[in-house]
C-alpha positions in Angstrom: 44.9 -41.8 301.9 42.4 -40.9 304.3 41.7 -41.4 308.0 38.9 -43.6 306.9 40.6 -45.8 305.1 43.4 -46.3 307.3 41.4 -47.6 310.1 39.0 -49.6 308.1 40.9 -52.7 307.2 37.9 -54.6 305.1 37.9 -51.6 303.3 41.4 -51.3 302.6 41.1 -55.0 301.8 38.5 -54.5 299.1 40.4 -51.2 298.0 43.5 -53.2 297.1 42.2 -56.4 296.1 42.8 -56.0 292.2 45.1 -53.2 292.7 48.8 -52.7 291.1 50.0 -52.2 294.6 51.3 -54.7 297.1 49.0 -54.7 300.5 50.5 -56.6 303.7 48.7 -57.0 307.2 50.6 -58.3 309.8 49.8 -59.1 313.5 52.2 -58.4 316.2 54.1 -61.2 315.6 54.9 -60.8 311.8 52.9 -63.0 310.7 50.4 -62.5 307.5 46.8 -62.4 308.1 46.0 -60.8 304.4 48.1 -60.3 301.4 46.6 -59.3 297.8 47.3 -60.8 294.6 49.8 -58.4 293.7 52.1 -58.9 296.6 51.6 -62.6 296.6 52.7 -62.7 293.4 55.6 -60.7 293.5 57.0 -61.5 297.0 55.4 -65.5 297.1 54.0 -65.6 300.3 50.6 -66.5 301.4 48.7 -65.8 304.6 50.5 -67.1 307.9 53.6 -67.0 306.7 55.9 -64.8 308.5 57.0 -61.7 306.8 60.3 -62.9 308.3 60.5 -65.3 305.6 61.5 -62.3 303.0 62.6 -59.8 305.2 66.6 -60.2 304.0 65.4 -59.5 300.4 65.0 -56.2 301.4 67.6 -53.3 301.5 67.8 -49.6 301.7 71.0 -48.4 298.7 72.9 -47.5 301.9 76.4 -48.6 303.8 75.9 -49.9 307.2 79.0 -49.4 309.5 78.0 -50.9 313.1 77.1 -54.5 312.8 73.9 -53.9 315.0 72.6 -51.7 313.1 71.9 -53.7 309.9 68.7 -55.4 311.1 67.5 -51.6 311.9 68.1 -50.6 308.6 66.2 -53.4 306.9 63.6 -51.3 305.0 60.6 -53.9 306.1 62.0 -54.1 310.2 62.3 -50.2 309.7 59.0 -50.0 309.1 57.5 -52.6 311.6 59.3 -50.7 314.6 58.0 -46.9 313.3 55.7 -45.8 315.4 54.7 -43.2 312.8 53.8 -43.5 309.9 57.0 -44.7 307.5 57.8 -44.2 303.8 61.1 -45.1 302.1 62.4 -46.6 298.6 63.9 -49.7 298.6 64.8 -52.4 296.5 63.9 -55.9 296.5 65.5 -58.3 295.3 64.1 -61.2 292.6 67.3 -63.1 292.1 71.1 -63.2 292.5 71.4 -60.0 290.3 67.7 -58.6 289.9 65.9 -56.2 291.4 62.7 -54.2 292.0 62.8 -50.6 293.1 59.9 -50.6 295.4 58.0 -47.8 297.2 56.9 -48.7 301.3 54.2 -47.2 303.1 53.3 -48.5 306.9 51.0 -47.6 309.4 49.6 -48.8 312.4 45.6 -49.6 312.6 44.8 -50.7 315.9 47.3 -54.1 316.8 47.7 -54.7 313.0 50.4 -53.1 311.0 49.9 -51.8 307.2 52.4 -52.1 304.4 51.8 -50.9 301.1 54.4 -50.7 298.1 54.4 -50.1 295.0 57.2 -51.0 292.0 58.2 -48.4 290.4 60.8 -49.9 288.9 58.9 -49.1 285.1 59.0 -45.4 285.8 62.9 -45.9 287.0 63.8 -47.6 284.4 61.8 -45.3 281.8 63.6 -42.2 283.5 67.0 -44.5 283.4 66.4 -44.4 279.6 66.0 -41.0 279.3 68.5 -39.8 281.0 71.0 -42.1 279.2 69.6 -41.2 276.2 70.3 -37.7 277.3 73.5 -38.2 278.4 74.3 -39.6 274.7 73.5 -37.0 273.3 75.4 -34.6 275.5 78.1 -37.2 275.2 78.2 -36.8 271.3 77.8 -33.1 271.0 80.9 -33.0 274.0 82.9 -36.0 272.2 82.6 -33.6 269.2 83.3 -30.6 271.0 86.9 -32.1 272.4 87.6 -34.0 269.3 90.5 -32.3 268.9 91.7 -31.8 272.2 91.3 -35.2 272.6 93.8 -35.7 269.7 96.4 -33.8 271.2 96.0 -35.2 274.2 96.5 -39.1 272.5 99.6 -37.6 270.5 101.3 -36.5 273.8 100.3 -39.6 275.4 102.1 -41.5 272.3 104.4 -39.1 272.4 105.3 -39.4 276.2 105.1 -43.2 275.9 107.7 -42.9 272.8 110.0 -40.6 275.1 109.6 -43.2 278.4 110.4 -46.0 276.3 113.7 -44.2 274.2 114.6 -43.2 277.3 114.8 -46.4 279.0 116.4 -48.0 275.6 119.2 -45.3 276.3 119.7 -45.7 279.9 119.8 -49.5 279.5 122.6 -48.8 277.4 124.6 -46.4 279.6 124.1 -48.7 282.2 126.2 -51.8 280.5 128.4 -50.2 279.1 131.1 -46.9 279.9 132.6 -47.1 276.1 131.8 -43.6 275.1 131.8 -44.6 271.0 129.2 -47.1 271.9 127.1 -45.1 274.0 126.7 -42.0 271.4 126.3 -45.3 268.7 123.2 -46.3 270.3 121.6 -43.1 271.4 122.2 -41.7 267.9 121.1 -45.2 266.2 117.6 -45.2 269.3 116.7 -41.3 268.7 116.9 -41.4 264.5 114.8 -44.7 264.5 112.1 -43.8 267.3 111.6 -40.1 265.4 111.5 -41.8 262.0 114.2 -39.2 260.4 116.3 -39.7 257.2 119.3 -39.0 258.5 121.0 -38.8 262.3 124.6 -37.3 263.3 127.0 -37.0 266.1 129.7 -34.3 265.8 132.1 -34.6 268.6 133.8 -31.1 269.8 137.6 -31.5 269.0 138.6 -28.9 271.9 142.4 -28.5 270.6 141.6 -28.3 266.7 138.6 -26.1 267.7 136.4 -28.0 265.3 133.3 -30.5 265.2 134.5 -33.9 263.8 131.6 -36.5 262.5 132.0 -39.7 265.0 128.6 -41.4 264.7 126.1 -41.3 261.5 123.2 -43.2 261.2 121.1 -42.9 257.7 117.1 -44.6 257.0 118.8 -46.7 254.3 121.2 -48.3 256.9 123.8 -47.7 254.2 125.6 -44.7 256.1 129.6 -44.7 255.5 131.2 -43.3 258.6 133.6 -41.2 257.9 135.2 -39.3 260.6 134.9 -35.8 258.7 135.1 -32.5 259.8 131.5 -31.4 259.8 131.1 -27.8 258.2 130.1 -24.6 260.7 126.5 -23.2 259.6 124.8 -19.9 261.7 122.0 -22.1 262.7 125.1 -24.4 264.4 126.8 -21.5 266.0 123.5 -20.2 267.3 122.5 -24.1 268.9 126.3 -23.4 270.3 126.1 -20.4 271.5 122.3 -19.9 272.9 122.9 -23.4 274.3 119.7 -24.6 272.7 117.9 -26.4 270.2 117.9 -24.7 266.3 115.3 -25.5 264.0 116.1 -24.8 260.2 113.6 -25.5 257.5 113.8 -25.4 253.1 114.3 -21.9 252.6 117.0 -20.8 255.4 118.9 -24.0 255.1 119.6 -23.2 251.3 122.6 -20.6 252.4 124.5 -23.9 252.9 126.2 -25.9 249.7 123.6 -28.4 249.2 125.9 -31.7 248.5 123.3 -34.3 249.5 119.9 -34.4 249.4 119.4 -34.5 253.0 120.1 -30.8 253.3 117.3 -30.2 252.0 115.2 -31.5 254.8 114.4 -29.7 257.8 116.7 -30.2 260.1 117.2 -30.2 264.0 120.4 -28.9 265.6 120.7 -29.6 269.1 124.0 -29.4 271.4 125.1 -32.0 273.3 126.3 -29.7 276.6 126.8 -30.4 280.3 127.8 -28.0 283.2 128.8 -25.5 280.4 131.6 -27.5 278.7 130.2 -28.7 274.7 131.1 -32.4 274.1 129.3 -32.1 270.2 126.2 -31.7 268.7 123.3 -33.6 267.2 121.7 -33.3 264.1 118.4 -35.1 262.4 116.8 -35.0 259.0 113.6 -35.0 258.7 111.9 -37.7 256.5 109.7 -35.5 254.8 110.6 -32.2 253.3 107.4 -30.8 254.2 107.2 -31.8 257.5 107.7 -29.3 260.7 109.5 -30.1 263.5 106.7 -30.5 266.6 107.4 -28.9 270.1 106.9 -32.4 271.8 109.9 -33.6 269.6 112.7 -30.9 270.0 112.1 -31.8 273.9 112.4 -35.3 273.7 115.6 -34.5 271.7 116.8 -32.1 274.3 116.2 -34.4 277.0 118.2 -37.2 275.4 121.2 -34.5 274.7 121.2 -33.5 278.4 121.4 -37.5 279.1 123.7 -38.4 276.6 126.2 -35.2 277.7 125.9 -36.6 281.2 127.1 -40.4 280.0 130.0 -38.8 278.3 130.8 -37.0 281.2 131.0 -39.5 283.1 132.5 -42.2 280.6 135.1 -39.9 280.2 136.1 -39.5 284.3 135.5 -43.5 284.2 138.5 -43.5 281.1 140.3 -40.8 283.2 140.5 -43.1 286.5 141.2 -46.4 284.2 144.3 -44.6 282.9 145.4 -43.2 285.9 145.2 -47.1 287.5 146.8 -48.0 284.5 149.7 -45.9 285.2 149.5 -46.3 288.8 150.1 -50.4 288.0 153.1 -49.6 285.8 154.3 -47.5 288.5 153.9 -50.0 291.4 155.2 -52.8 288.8 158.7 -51.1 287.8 159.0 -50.1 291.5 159.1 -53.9 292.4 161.3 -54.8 289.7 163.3 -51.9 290.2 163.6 -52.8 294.0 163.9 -57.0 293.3 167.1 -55.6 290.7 168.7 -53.3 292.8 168.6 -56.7 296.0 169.6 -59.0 292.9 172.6 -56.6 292.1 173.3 -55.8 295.1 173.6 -60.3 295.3 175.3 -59.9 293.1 177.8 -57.7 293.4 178.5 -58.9 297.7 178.7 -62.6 295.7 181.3 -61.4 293.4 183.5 -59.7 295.5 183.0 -62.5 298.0 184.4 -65.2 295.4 186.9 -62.2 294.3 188.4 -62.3 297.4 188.6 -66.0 298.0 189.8 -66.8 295.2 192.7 -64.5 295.5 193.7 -65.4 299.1 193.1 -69.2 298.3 195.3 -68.4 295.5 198.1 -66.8 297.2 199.2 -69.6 299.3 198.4 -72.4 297.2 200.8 -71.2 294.6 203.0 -71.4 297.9 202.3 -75.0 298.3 202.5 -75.8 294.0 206.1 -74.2 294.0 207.1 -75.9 297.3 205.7 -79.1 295.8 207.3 -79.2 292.7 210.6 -78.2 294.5 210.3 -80.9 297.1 209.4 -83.7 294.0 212.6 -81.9 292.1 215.0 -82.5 295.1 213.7 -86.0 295.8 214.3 -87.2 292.3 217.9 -86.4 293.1 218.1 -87.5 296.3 217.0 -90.5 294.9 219.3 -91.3 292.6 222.0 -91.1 295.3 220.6 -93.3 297.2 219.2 -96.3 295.1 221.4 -98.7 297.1 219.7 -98.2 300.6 216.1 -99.7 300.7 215.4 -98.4 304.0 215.8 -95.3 302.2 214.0 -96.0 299.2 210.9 -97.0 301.0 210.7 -93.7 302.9 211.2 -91.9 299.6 208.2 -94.1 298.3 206.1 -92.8 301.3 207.3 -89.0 300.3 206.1 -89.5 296.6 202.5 -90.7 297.7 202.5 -87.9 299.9 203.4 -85.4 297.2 200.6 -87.0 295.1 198.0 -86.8 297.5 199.1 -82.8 297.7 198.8 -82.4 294.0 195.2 -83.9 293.6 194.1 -81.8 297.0 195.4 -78.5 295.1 193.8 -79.9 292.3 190.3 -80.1 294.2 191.0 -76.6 295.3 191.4 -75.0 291.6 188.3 -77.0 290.7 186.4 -75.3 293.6 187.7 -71.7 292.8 187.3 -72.7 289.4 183.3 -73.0 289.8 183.0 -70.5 292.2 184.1 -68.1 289.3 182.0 -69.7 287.0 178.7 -69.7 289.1 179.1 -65.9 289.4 180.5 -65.2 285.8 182.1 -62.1 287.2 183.9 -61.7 283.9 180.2 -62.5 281.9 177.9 -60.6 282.5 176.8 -59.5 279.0 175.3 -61.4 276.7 177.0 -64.5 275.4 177.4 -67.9 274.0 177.7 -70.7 276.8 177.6 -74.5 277.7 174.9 -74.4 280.3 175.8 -77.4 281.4 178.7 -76.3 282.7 177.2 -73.7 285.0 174.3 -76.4 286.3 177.6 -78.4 287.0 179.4 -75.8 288.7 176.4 -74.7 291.1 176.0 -79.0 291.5 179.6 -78.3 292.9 179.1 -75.5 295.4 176.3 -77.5 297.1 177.2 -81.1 297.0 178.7 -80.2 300.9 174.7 -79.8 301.7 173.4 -82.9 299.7 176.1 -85.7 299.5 175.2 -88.9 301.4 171.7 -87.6 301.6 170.7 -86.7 298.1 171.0 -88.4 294.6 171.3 -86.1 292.0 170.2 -87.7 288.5 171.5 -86.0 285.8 170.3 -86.3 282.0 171.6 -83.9 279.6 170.7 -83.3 276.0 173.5 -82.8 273.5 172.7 -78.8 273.5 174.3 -76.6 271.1 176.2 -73.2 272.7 173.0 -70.9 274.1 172.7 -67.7 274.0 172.2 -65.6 277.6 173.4 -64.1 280.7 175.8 -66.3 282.8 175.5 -65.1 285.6 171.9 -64.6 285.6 170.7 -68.0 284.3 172.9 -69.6 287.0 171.2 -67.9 289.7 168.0 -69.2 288.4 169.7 -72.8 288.6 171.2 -72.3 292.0 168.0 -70.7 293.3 165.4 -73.9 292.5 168.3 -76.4 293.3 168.6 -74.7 296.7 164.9 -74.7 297.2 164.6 -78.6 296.1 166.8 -79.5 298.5 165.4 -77.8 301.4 162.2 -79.0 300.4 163.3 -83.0 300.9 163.8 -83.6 304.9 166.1 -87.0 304.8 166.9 -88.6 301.5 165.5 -88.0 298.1 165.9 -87.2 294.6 166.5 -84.5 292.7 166.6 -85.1 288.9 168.0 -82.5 286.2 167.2 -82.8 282.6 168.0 -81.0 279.4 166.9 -80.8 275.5 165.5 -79.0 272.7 162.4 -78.2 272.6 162.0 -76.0 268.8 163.9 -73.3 268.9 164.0 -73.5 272.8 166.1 -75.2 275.2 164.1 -77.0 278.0 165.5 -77.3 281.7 163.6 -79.0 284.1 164.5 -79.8 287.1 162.1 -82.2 290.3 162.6 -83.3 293.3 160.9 -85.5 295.6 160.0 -82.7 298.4 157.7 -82.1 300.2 155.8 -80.1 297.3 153.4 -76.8 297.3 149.9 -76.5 298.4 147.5 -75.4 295.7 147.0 -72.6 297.1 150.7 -71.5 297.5 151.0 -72.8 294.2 149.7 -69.8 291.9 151.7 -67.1 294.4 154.7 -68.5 294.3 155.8 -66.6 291.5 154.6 -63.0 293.6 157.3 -60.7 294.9 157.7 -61.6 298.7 155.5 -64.2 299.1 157.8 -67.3 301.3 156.8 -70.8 302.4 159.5 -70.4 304.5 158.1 -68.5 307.3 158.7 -65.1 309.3 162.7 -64.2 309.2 163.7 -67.7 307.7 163.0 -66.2 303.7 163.1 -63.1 301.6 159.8 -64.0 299.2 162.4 -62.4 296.3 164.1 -65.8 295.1 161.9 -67.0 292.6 160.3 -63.5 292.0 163.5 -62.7 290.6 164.0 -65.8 288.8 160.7 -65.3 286.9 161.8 -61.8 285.8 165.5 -63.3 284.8 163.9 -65.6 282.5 161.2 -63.4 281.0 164.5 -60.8 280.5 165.4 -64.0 277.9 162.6 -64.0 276.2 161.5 -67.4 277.7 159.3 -68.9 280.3 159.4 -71.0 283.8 156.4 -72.7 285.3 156.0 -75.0 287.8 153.6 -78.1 289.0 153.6 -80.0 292.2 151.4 -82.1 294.4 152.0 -81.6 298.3 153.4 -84.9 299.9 154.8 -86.0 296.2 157.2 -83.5 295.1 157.5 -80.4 292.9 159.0 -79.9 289.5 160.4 -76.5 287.5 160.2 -76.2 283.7 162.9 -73.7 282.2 162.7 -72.6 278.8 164.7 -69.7 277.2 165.3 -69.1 273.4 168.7 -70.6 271.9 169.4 -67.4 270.4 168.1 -64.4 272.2 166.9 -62.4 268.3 164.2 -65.1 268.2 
């Protein structure tokens, strides 16, 4: 536009009366003093109102980073402060998603500022529509061009996503479980089903017969037998073994082997299951279709579930490894304890038998004294007499000697009794296997510690009319004498302690309470552990009713216990009435 239009404003007025261009003319203070039909209808102002009005409708397609700069960069303040002449593209906008792309053109004429745009958002859009129309084209002829690259690209994508998710399946499985057998079961059962072949197989090595044995098969029909076979030795297997490495046989090299099933017809994937050098088997898979080749992306995915599947077994296998040695480790530890409880309990044994050994001979010694001097001193008074029947002063002193002599007799008496279950508590002369009344040993170890729980004590005895049992004497009395002991200890001043027997089947039942002081719960399920007291530091071994437990499981039978602290605590015996049950 010329000098002479710029500075003639009527003319410019007239010029862009009827025009398809927007014409502004603002005062110094923004406000409109002429604006042409086009602009008024596009922007919908009228003259006087301030340009302000629209001014935020305005932008330049740009990012503004300082906040202070934004009004600066409005495209219609932008050109109100140019003090040149100003031209720029901006867009305007209509409503909330519409625009116009807008051309602006400012001057100054005198004290008046000149805008002039123009829309060229026809033109844009007309060049939009070529060039997309453009770009479809080149978009076909390039979709066509990498049609096929594109397909390989979507078959490794499938394929990767196939491998991701087998290999999660697989790892899942390792992770709950460390059973070898089920492991190669699912990543044999995973890889056949995921790679759609006819027919899967897991030959485990045999290291000592030298020899691939058949331990997992899985088959499309789901009616595979497993039959733990020795698999048969083909040049395509011993190179996979050798090579360490995939083999790939197809139709016409597979035919060297004897074709007994279909399947070996197929082509076929051999693939060794290896890790840090040492062969745990192999894998093989069938392919579906006889035709088919095996693809690139497929013998990896195989591979890379061999290498994880050899890595499970390795580890499975040091995870069986450990769990054996504990195994034998807990043996171990278990026959030292009893080994060490049995050598205490025979060594309690033994100090208890030759403790009542020798008592019972010295006691012996001089009370045959005393029976021979008795029965001479009752043999010589009957004489005496008979000499003397006259002389009552006589007889009544001879009266005093027989009372004395009978008070003698019962006292040995009590003294046989005593050796008499002192022998029979430690069954020196039974300790094999035999036939006893054993109530007769719960009375004879009643006997031995009535001194500790007469006048304090009542002792309630019911027993069941028992046939002879089979067991070890000396063994079942300790058990007696050992919770008798305990019961007794357990009650502080006077109590009860009740023994009862019966049948029970083929069982005899003793059980024995008392009205103790009982066992905490949590006491309760230790009580049967080797050296675990209640007793306290020094005061108790922790072996007595460990040993009892293991004297009763030596007869085949059983001993349990309940109790309530404060109330009282009761033992329940039962041992087989013949020990061949």
């Amino acid at each position: 536009m010329n000098i002479f239009i710029e500075n003639n404003i009527e003319y410019l007025i007239e010029y862009f009366w009827s025009s398809s261009e927007g014409l502004i003319i603002l005062n110094d203070q923004k406000d409109i003093i002429h604006i042409n039909n086009f602009a008024q209808t596009l922007l919908g102002l009228k003259i006087s109102d301030n340009i302000s009005l629209i001014e935020h409708c305005f932008s330049f397609d740009i990012c503004i980073l300082q906040e202070q700069d934004i009004l600066a960069y409005n495209p219609i303040s932008a050109a109100i402060l140019s003090k040149e002449k100003f031209k720029a593209e901006a867009q305007y906008q209509i409503e909330q998603d519409q625009y116009k792309n807008l051309v602006l053109r400012a001057f100054q004429v005198k004290d008046y500022k000149i805008i002039i745009f123009s829309d060229l958002s026809a033109e844009i859009e007309n060049k939009e529509f070529k060039k997309q129309k453009n770009e479809y084209i080149n978009k076909i002829i390039e979709l066509e061009k990498d049609n096929k690259e594109h397909s390989i690209l979507k078959e490794r994508a499938e394929s990767q996503a196939i491998r991701v998710g087998l290999i999660n399946r697989i790892s899942t499985s390792i992770r709950d479980t460390l059973d070898t057998n089920e492991i190669i079961k699912t990543t044999i059962n995973e890889l056949s089903r995921t790679l759609g072949v006819h027919r899967g197989i897991f030959a485990s090595y045999e290291k000592n017969q030298e020899k691939f044995i058949i331990k997992q098969e899985w088959h499309i029909s789901n009616q595979a037998e497993l039959q733990k076979k020795e698999l048969e030795i083909d040049s395509y297997i011993k190179a996979a073994i050798s090579n360490r490495t995939s083999q790939i046989s197809i139709n016409s090299s597979i035919m060297e082997l004897p074709l007994n099933n279909p399947e070996d017809s197929k082509p076929r994937l051999v693939t060794p299951v290896i890790y840090q050098g040492e062969i745990f088997g192999i894998i093989l898979l069938y392919h579906i279709n006889s035709k088919k080749l095996w693809h690139p992306e497929e013998v990896s995915l195989v591979e890379g579930i061999s290498a994880q599947l050899a890595a499970a077994i390795y580890q499975s296998s040091l995870f069986e490894k450990l769990e054996n040695q504990k195994k034998e480790l807990e043996i171990t530890l278990t026959q030292l304890r009893e080994t060490q409880t049995q050598l205490i309990q025979s060594e309690k044994m033994a100090s208890l038998g030759k403790l009542v050994a020798g008592v019972a001979h010295e006691i012996n010694t001089p009370i045959g004294s005393i029976n021979s001097n008795i029965d001479m001193l009752v043999k010589y008074t009957k004489k005496i007499k008979k000499q003397i029947l006259d002389n009552p002063e006589l007889n009544s002193m001879f009266s005093v000697f027989d009372d004395i002599n009978t008070i003698n007799t019962e006292a040995i008496r009590r003294i046989n009794t005593i050796i008499k279950s002192l022998k029979n508590f430690a069954r020196l002369d039974e300790a094999e296997l035999k036939e006893v009344d054993i109530h007769e040993g719960i009375k004879s170890t009643l006997m031995l510690i009535n001194h500790e729980i007469k006048n304090r004590i009542n002792v309630i005895e019911k027993y069941g009319d028992l046939p002879l049992i089979e067991c070890y004497p000396n063994l079942l009395n300790q058990v007696i004498m050992n919770i008798l002991v305990n019961a007794y200890q357990s009650i502080d001043n006077e109590g009860t302690i009740k023994i009862k027997t019966d049948i029970k089947g083929n069982k005899v039942q003793i059980i024995i309470s008392d009205t103790g002081k009982g066992i905490s719960q949590e006491n309760l399920t230790k009580i049967f552990d080797p050296g675990f007291t209640t007793k306290g530091v020094g005061v108790g071994t922790g072996l007595g009713l460990s040993i009892c437990y293991q004297i009763i499981e030596k007869h085949k039978g059983s001993i349990s216990v309940n109790s309530q602290f404060g109330i009282g605590t009761v033992f329940i015996i039962e041992i087989p009435l013949r020990q061949n049950f």
